[in-house]
N, C-alpha and C positions, 0 to 999 in steps of 0.2 A: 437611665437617669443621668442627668449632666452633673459632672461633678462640682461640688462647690467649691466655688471662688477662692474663698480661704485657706482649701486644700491645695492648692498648685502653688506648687515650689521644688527648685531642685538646690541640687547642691554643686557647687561651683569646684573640679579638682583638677582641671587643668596644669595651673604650674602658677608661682606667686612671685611678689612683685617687689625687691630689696630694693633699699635706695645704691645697694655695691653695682645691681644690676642698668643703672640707669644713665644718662648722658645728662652733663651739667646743663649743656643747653635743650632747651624745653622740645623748640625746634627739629633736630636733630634726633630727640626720643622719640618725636610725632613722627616723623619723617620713618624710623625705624618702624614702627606700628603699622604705618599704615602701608606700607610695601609690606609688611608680612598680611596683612587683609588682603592686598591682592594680590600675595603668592598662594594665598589658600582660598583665591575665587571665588571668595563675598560678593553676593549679588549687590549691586553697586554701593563699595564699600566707601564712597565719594557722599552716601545723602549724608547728611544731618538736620537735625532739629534747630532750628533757627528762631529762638524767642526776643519780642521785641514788646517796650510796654509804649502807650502815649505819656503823652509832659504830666496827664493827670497819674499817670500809674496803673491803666489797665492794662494786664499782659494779653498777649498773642503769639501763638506758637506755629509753626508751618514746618515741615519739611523742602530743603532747598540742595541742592546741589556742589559742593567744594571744586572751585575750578583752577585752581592755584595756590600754592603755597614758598613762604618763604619767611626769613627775618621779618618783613613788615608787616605782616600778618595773613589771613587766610580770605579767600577769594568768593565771591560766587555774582551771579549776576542777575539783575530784575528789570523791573519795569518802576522806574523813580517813582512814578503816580500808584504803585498800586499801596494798597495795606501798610503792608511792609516799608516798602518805601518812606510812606508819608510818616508811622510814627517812627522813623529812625531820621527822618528830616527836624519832628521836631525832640527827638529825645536821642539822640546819636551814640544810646546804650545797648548790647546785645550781649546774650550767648548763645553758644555752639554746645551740641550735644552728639556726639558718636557712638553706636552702640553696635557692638560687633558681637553677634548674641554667641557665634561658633567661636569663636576664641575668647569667650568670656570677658572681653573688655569693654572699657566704656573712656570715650575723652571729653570731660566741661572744659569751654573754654569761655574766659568773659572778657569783655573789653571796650573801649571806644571804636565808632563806628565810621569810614571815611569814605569818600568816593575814589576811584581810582582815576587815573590821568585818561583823558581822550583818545590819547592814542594806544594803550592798554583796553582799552573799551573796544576802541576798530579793530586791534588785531584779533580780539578772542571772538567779536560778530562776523569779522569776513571768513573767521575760519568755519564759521556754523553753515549746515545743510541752506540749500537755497528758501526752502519752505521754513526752516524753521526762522530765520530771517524773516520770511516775510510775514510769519503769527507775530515778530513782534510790533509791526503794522496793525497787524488786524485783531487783538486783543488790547482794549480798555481793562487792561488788568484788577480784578477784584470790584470792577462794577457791576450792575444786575443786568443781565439782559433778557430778552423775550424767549429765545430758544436758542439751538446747537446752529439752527438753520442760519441764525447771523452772522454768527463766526466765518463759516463754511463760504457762505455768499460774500463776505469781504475778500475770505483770502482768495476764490478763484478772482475778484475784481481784482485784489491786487496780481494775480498772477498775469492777467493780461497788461496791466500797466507797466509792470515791469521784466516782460518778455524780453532776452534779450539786452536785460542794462543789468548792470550793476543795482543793488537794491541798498540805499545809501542804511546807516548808522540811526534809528531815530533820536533825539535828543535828550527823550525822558527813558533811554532805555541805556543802561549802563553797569560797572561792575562796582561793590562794594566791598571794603575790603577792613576785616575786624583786626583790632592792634590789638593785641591780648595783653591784659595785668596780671591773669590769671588761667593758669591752667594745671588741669586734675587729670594724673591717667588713675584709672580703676581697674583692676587687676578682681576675677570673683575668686575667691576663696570656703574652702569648707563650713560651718555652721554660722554663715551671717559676719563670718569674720574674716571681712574682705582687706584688700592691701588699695590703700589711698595716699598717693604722693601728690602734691601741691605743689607746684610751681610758683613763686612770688615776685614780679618785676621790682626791682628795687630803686631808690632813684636815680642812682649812676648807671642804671641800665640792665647791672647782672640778676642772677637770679638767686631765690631761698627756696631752698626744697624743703619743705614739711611734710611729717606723714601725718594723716589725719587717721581717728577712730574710726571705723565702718559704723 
């Protein structure tokens, strides 16, 4: 018999989470974290949860890729026109969610959402596999299509079209990149009584760490 839903839970003992233990910059904490995800070879410890709402306030949430990080904020790259895209064109709000189930941690981050410069967009596409460059030709991102068979039948067109050349940059295809106001590391903890530090951009720029209640 499967067991019931209710019943699945563990307990989190790991190791917990001080604000002694922590770097004033938020940055610099992530940076620490996520090199120990891939010192302990988290199957791609880079996805996150990527939630975006429309101007009306309906949310949507996807799984997307982190392809850069720094002071300005954190990176990944689409397709302008798809979902995504469009309600972050018109509502240029987001968070970031990480969940690193084997080291019991979790990172929210929220913020304003921006495009990255041109030439930040060409460096990270020319660096991409040839094909995968060229899906981003041949996917109408998040439109309906008839079958697998269209996809498949553009990209070999495109493969002969661009035999041989350089396969340029499309224009609706570029990197996004989240300026955080706010970020949480989660630390799991024994009975439900987890450790939550908060990050708070202030208006001169530095930061407030809070701990929050689990």
């Amino acid at each position: 018999m499967d067991r019931n839903i209710t019943d699945l839970r563990k307990d989190y003992t790991l190791q917990g989470l001080s604000e002694t233990d922590v770097d004033s910059n938020p940055f610099i904490q992530f940076k620490r974290w996520f090199d120990q995800a891939i010192a302990a070879q988290l199957v791609e410890p880079n996805a996150m949860t990527l939630a975006t709402t429309t101007r009306e306030g309906k949310p949507s949430a996807r799984m997307v890729l982190l392809k850069g990080f720094d002071e300005r904020g954190f990176v990944f790259f689409t397709n302008y026109n798809s979902q995504k895209g469009q309600e972050l064109a018109e509502n240029p709000q987001a968070s970031l969610v990480f969940w690193w189930a084997e080291l019991e941690r979790q990172i929210r981050i929220s913020g304003r959402v921006e495009k990255i410069s041109d030439a930040e967009s060409d460096e990270y596409f020319y660096s991409r596999p040839l094909n995968s460059r060229l899906g981003a030709w041949a996917s109408n991102q998040s439109e309906a299509i008839e079958s697998r068979a269209v996809l498949e039948q553009r990209l070999q067109e495109l493969q002969a079209k661009y035999q041989n050349q350089d396969v340029p940059r499309p224009q609706h295809w570029g990197g996004l990149r989240t300026i955080p106001i706010e970020i949480e590391f989660w630390q799991g903890r024994p009975n439900r009584l987890h450790d939550r530090l908060r990050y708070t951009r202030l208006n001169d720029g530095s930061w407030k760490i809070e701990r929050l209640s689990p």
